[in-house]
N, C-alpha and C positions, 0 to 999 in steps of 0.2 A: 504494500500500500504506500509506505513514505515511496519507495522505488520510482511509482507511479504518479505519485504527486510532483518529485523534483524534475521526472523527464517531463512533462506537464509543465513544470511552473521555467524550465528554462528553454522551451519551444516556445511558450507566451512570450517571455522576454526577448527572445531571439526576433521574434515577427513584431513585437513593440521599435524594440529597435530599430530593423528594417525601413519599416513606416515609418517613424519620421526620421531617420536617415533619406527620408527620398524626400519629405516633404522640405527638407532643408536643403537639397541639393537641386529641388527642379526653382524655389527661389533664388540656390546662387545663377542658376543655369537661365533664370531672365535679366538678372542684371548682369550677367556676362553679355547675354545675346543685346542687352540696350544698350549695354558701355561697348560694346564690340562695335555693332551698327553706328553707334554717335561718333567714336572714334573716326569711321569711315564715311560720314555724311557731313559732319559738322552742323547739323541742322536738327533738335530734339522733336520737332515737328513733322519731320517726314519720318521719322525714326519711329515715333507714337503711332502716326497713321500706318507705315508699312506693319510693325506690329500686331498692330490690333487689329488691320484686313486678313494677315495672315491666319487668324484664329485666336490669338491669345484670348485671356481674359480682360476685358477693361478695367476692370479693378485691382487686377495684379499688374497690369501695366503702367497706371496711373500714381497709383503707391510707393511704385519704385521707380520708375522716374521722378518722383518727387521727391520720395528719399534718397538720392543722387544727387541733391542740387539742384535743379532744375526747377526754373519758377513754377510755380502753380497757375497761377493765371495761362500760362501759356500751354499747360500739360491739360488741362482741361479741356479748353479752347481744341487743340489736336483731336484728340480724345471723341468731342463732340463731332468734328468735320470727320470723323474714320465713319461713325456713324454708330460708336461705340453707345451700349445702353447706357440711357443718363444715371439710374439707380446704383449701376458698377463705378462709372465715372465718379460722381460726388461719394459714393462707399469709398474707394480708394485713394480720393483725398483726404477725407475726415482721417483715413484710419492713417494717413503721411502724417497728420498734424495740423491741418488746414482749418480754418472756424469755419463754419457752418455760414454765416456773412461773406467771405471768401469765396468759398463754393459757389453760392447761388448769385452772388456778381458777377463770375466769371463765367460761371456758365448761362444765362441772360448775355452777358456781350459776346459771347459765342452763337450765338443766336438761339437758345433753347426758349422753348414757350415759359414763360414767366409761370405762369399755371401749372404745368409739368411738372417743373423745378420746384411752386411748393406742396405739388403734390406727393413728390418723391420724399421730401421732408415731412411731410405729414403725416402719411401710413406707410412708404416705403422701407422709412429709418428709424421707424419707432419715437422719435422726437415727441408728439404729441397727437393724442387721440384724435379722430375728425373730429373737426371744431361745432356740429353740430352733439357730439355727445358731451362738451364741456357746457354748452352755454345752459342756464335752467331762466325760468322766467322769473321776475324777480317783481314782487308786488310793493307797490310804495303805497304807504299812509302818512299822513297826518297823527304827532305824538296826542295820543288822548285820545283817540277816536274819531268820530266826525266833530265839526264846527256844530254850534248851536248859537241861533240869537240873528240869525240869518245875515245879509249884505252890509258892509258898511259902508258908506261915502267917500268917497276920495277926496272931496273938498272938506270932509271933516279931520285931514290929517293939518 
């Protein structure tokens, strides 16, 4: 029985490893392929759009060119012209570092629908519930109840 547990518990650990062994090397493996390709284009913009046509994901693309240096405003902007999804694009800024005002500037003057962009922040990104389940109706009174004694004059102030 322990026999069976320890061959058990160091085949788990072996395929623990494994995985993210890979998920830490297919990261260095897009910042090699962005620092390789920028090295060779001099332009982070055609670099993003070849990218991100070629398949990548927009949010792993976006994150790590921005974790590179590379302005945001400008990683964005590409990002949107590749035709990359907006929800990836703004995910993979926020998660470089980016405020959430940042984001949605840059991607507006990139030309994304102003609407889209907060709607992607609205229910896309968990930010805040739709704004129809925050708002409640809010009843206003007069302290004390109603008036009694009816009208008074305005020429009598």
């Amino acid at each position: 029985m322990n026999r069976t547990f320890l061959l058990t518990f160091v085949l788990f650990s072996v395929f623990v490893f494994l995985a993210f062994s890979g998920i830490c090397l297919a990261e260095d493996t897009l910042k090699d392929i962005l620092s390789k390709n920028y090295q060779e284009e001099k332009d982070i913009c055609s670099v993003v759009k070849k990218t991100i046509t070629e398949g990548m994901n927009a949010q792993d693309v976006t994150r790590t060119s921005i974790q590179l240096g590379h302005d945001t405003c400008l990683v964005i902007k590409c990002a949107i012209e590749a035709q990359g999804s907006l929800e990836q694009i703004i995910s993979g800024a926020l998660e470089a570092g980016a405020t959430s005002d940042v984001c949605s500037r840059c991607a507006i003057d990139a030309g994304a629908d102003p609407i889209a962009v907060a709607k992607v922040f609205e229910t896309g990104l968990g930010y805040s519930p739709p704004l129809a389940a925050v708002l409640t109706p809010v009843e206003i009174r007069l302290p004390g109840g109603d008036p009694a004694g009816g009208v008074i004059s305005p020429s009598a102030f």
